[in-house]
C-alpha positions as CSV (number, residue, x, y, z in Angstrom):
1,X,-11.3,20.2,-24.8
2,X,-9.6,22.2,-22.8
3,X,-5.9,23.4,-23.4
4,X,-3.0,22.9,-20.4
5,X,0.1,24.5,-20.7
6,X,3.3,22.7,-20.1
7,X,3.8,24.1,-16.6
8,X,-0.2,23.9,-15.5
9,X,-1.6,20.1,-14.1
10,X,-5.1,19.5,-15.5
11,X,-6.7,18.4,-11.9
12,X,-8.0,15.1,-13.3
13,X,-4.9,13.8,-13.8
14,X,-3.9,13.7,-10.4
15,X,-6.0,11.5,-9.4
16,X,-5.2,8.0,-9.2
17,X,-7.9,5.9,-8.1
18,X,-11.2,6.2,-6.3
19,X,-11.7,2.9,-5.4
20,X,-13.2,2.7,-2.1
21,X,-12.7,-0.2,0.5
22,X,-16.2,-0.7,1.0
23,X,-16.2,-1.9,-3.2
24,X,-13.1,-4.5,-2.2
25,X,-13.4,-7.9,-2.7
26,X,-10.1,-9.5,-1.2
27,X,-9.1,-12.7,-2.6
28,X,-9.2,-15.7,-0.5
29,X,-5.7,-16.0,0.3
30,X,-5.3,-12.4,1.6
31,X,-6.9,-11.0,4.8
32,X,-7.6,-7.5,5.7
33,X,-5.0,-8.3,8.3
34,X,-2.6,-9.1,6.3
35,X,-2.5,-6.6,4.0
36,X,-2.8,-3.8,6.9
37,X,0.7,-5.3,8.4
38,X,2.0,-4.7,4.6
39,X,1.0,-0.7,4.6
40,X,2.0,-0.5,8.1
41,X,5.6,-1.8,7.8
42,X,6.0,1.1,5.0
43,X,4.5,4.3,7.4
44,X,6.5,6.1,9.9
45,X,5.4,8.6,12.3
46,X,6.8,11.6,9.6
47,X,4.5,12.3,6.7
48,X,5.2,9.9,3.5
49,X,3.4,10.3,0.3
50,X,0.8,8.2,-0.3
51,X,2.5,7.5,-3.8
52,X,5.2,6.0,-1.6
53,X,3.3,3.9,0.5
54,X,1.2,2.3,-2.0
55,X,4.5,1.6,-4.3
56,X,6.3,-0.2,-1.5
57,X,3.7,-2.1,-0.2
58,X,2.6,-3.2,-4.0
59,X,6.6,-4.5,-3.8
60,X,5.7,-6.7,-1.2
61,X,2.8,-8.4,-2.2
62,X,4.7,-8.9,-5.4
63,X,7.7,-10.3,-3.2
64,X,4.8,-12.4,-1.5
65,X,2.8,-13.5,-4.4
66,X,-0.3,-11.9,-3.3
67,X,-2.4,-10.5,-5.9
68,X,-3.3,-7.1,-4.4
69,X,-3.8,-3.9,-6.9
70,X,-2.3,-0.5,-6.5
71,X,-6.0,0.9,-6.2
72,X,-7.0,-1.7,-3.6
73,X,-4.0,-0.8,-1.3
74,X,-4.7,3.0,-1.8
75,X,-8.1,2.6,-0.5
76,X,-7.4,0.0,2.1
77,X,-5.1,3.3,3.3
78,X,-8.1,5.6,3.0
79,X,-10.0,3.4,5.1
80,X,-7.3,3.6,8.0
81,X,-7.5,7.1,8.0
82,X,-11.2,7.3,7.5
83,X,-11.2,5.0,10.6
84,X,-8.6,7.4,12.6
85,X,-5.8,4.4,12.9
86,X,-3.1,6.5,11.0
87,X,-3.3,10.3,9.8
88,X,-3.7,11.7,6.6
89,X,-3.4,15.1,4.6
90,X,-4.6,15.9,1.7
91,X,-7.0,14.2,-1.1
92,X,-6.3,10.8,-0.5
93,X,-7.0,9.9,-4.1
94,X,-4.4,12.1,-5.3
95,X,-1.5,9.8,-4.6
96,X,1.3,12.0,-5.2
97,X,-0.3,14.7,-3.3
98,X,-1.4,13.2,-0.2
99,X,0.5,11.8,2.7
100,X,0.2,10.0,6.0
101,X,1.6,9.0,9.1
102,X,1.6,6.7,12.0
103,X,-0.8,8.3,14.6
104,X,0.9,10.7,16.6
105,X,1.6,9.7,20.4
């Protein structure tokens, strides 16, 4: 094992999930859609962590009773980059050091 000082982040634990859409299986009650209006009430056209984004919108399902996952947002997010409808920066699977944005105008 390898030793990490106080002030040094071992790279592994960065990452929070690496779930990809493509592996999600939405529960009946909850379309793509829907879930997409959830993320896109929470971006804004300046950069917001992706931390930020999946934290807020995990709120809402909550709120709404729909049984969506942290991971399953975040790569429901990575797709909408990967598919150019909102920017992104960074590793996407790094939640706290990645961000995106509405796409710019």
């Amino acid at each position: 094992m390898i030793a990490v000082s106080d002030d040094e982040e071992d790279p592994q634990d960065r990452i929070c999930s690496t779930l990809r859409w493509s592996d999600v299986s939405l529960p009946r009650s909850v379309t793509e859609a829907d879930l997409d209006a959830l993320i896109y009430s929470q971006l804004a056209q300046n950069w917001r962590k992706v931390a930020r984004i999946v934290g807020y919108t995990m709120q809402s399902c909550e709120a709404r009773s729909i049984p969506v996952s942290g991971e399953v947002i975040a790569a429901r997010v990575q797709a909408l980059v990967e598919t150019g409808k909102i920017e992104g920066a960074g590793n996407l699977s790094m939640w706290r050091h990645s961000e995106v944005r509405l796409k710019s105008r």
